[in-house]
N, C-alpha and C positions, 0 to 999 in steps of 0.2 A: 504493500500500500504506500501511495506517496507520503510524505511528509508535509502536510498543507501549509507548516508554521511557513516551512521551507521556501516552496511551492510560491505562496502569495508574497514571502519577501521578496524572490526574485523577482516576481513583478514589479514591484513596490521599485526596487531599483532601477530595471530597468526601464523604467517607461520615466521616471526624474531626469534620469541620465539622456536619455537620446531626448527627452524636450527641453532640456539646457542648451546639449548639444547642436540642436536642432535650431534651437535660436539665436545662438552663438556664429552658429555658418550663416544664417539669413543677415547679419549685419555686416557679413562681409562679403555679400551679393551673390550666396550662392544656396540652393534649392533645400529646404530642411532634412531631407532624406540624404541628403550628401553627410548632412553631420549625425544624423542617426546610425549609417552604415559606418564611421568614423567611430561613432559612439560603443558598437558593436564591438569592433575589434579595441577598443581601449578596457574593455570588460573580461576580455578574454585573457591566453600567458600573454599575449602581446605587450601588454601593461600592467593593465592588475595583478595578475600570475606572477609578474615579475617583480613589481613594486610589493607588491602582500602578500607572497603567498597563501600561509595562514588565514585570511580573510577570503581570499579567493577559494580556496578550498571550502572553506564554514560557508559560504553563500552558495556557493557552487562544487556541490560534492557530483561524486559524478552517478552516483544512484541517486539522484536527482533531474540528468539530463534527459531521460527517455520522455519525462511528461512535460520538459518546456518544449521539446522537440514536437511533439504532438499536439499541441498548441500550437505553435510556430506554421505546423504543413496545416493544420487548420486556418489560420489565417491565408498561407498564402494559395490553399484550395482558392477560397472567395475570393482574394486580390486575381488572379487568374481569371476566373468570371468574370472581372470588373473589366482587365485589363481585352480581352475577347469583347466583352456587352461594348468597349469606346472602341473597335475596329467595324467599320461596314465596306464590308469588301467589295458592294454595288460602285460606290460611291467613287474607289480606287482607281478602277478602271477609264476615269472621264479626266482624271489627270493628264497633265501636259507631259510632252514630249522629253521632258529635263526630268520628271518625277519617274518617268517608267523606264530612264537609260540610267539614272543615278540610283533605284535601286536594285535594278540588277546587278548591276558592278561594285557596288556596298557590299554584295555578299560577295560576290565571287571572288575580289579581289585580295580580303581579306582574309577568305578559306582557303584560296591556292599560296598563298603568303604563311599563313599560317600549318599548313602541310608541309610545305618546305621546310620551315623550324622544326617541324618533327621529326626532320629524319637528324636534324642535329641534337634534339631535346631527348628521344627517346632511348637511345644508350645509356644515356646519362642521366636522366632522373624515371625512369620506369623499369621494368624486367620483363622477362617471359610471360609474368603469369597476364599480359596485356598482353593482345595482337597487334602490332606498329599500323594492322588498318583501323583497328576502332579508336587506337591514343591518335591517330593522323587526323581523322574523322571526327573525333569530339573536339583535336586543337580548331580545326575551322570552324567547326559549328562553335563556338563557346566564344570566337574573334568577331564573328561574324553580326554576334545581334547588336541590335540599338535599343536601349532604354525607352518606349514607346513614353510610358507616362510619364519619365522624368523630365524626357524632352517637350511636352506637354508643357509641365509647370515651368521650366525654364522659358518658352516661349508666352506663357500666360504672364507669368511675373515682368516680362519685358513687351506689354502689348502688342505681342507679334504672332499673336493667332491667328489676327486676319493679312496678315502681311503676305506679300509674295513669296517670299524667303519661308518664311512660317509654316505656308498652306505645303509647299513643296516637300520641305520637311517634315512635316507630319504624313504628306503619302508615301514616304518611302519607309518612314520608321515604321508604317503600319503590316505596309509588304514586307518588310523587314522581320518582323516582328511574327509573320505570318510562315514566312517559307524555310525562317531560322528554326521556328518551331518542328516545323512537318519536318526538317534536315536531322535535326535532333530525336525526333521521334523515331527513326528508321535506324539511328545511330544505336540508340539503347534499345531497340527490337532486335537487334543484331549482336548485341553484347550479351545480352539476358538468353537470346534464344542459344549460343555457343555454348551456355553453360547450363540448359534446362534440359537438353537432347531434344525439345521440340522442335521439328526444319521449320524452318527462317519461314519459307512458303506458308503455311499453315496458319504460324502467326500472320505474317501479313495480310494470309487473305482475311482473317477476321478481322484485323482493325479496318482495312478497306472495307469490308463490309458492315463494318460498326458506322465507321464514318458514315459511307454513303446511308443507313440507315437515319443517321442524323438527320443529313443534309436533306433529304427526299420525304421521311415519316415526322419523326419528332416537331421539325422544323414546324410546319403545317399546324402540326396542335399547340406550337406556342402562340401563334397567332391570337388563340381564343384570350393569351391574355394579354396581348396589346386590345381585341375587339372590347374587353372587358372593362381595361383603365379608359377605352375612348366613352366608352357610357358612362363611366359613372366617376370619374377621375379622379381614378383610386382604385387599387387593391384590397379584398380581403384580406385580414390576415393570414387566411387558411391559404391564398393561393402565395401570399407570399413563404408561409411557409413550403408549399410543394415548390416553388421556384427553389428553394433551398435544398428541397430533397432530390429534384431532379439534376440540380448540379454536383449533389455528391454522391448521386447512383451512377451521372455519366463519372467520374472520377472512378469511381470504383471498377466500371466496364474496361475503361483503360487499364488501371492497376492488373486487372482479370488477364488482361489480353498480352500482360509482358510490355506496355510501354510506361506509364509513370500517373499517379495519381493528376498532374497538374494538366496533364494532355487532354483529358474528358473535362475540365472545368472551363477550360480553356474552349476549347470547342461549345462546349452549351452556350459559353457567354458571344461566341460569333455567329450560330445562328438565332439569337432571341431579335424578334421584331427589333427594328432601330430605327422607330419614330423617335424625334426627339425629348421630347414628353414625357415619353415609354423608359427610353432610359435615362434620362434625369431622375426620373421619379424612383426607379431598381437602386441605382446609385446614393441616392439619400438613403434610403433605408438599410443600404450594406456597409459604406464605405465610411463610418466614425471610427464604430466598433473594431474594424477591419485595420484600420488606418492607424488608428489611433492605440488601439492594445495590442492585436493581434504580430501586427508586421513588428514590431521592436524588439519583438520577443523572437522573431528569426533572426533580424540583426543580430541579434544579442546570441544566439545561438551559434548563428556562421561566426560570429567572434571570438565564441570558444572553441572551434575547429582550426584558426587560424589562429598560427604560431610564427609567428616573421622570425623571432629564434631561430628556424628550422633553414631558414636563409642567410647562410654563415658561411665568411668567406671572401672569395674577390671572385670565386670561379662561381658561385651560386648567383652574387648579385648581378657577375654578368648574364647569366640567362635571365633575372630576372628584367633589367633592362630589354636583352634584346626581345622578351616577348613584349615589353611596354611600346617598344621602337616597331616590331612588327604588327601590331594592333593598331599602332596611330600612323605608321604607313599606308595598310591595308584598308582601312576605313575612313579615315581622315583622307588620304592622299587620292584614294579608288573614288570618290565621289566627289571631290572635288576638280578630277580630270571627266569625271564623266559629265556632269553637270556643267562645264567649262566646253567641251567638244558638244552640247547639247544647245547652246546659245547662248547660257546663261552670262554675266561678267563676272571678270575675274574673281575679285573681291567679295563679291556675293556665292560664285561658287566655294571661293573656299572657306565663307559664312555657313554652308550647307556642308561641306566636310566636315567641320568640326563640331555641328547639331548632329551629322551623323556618328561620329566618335563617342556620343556620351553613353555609357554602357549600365551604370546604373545598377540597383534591384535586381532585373533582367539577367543580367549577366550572376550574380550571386547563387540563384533560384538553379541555372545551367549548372553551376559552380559545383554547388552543392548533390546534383542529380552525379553530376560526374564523380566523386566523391564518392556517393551510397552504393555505385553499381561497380568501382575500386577501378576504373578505367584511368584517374590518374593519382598521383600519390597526393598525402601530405604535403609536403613541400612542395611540391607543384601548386596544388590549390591555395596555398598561399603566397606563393607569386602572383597568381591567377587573379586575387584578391584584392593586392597592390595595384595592378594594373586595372583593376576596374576602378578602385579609388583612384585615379590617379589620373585616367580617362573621362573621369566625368568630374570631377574637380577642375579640371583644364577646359572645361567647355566655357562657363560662363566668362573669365578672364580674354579667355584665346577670343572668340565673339565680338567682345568689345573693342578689343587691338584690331582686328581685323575688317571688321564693319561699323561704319560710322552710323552713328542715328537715325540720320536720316535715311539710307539704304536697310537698315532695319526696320523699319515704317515702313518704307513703300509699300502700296497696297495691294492687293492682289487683284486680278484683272475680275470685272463683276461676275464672268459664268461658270467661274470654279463655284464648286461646291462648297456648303457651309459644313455640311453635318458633321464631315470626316474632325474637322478641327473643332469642334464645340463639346462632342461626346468626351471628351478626357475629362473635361473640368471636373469631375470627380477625382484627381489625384491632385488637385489646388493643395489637399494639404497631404497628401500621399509622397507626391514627387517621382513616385516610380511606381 
């Protein structure tokens, strides 16, 4: 049985800690989830472990981690729906010419980049019991995403949701955010199934066929509850609780099927109606609780997984570097030449480079998937870590240098769509 005194102290701290924290970064211009994920690892050996052991220990015994952890994938269940309910994949498709060539190359650029470092990384911080195509395979997929809802708040906080710069950026993170997923999905269907004796086929065709049951059955009967909120503008409680059940059965189908609890949450939240109305209104009623208690408590979690300790040396910090160097080549550099060869100007594309470079939450969530299915080490994940810190800490500052004001205003031409960029405002105080 858990220790509750325990239990609710951990909370108690962590949630003080990451909104200190979290306030402390907002006065120096940058999204409170920056300092929450910061706040995370300063809880972990990183700091505390090292500055207090003994406190570290009494607050955080480790027959205590299984139920923050449990917690923590509870939250980020629901943050995955949220993050799914602000993508409408209708909407992506009417994007300009700059948003559909800069996000393919956002991904590709940074996975083939990131493959490469694997064939130097993997001698050297993995073994055997990984296959150099899944550690290859997870380094791309895990370079490759963008932070949807951090980049969200960071464009909300700088009125450039309706900007030209803004709107672009938001389609690509959302394609981003979209195809890094399904990459990463087939990544751990492929590691899980090596080690369950079930062929790889068998799996796949069930999730393909989970999917496409989604997309084709389910989809259709959510409808009834966007027809529902348009009558009566509002939800039952009862149907808002089956919105909650059906988000942690599709959760479960995935977990069922060999690819990860967050795949099926994720997926509900992309096909639920996406009037706008519809999901404002899902979003109020998920995203305090979620926000606010739930996610600090992963930070805080991924903080005690992460040991920068474990990064010792001159030969460790250089890989650490060079995965920081090939992540903000790959992403940063890959979308800034594609959005530049696409028509955009110079300094605006590489305004949209470095929106695309912010990794965020996102990247953590990957982090940690790769981690639980042991595809890359310890010490890897905490490079990995770094580099997410470090990528999205550099967004807000690099922005400013790089586009002036007034080119960050600019407004976006009137027949872009609104919806794509308005659905996030549920992570205004989320960040990721």
């Amino acid at each position: 049985m858990p220790n509750l005194f325990t239990l609710v102290l951990q909370i108690a701290v962590v949630l003080v800690v990451c909104r200190v924290a979290g306030t402390l970064f907002q006065k120096i211009h940058q999204p409170r989830v920056v300092g929450e994920m910061f706040a995370g690892i300063m809880l972990g050996p990183s700091l505390l472990g090292w500055v207090a052991p003994h406190f570290s220990a009494y607050l955080f015994p480790v027959s205590s981690l299984g139920f923050l952890n449990a917690l923590s994938q509870v939250g980020v269940i629901i943050f995955m729906f949220l993050v799914g309910l602000g993508i409408n994949p209708r909407e992506l498709k009417s994007q300009g010419h700059a948003a559909v060539l800069t996000s393919h190359v956002s991904i590709t650029a940074p996975f083939v980049l990131a493959s490469c470092l694997a064939l130097y990384l993997y001698p050297r911080l993995s073994d055997d019991s990984v296959a150099f195509t899944s550690f290859a395979l997870f380094m791309g997929a895990a370079m490759s995403i963008t932070a949807f809802p951090v980049l969200a708040r960071i464009l909300n906080e700088r009125n450039m949701l309706g900007s030209r710069l803004g709107t672009v950026a938001i389609a690509c993170a959302a394609v981003d955010d979209v195809t890094g997923w399904c990459i990463l999905a087939y990544i751990v269907v492929l590691i899980r199934s090596s080690h369950s004796g079930t062929p790889i086929w068998i799996t796949l065709g069930g999730v393909v066929g989970f999917a496409l049951l989604m997309i084709y059955g389910v989809q259709r009967l959510l409808k009834r509850f966007a027809t529902s909120f348009e009558k009566r503008g509002e939800l039952s409680e009862n149907m808002v609780a089956f919105v909650l059940v059906l988000v942690l059965g599709s959760a479960l189908c995935t977990e069922s099927l060999g690819i990860h609890l967050l795949f099926g949450s994720f997926l509900m939240g992309a096909i639920m109606p996406k009037d706008p109305k519809f999901v404002r209104y899902l979003l109020d009623r998920f995203e305090t609780v979620t926000v606010t208690l739930l996610l600090p408590l992963f930070f805080a979690f991924t903080g005690l997984r992460t040991n920068i300790a474990l990064v010792k040396g001159p030969e460790m910090w250089l890989y650490c570097a060079l995965i920081v160097l090939v992540a903000t080549a790959g992403k940063l550099g890959g979308s800034m030449v594609a959005s530049w060869l696409a028509g955009m100007p110079a300094r605006e594309a590489a305004g949209l480079g470095t929106l695309m470079n912010t990794r965020g939450l996102m990247e953590l969530v990957i982090l940690n998937i790769g981690l639980d299915i042991k595809v890359i080490s310890p010490a890897l994940f905490s490079m990995m870590v770094i580099m997410a810190l470090i990528t999205t800490f550099m967004t807000s500052p690099v922005l400013e240098l790089l586009c002036p004001d007034e080119m960050r205003r600019k407004v976006a031409r009137p027949e872009r769509p609104r919806e794509v960029v308005l659905e996030p405002a549920a992570f205004n105080a989320a960040g990721d």
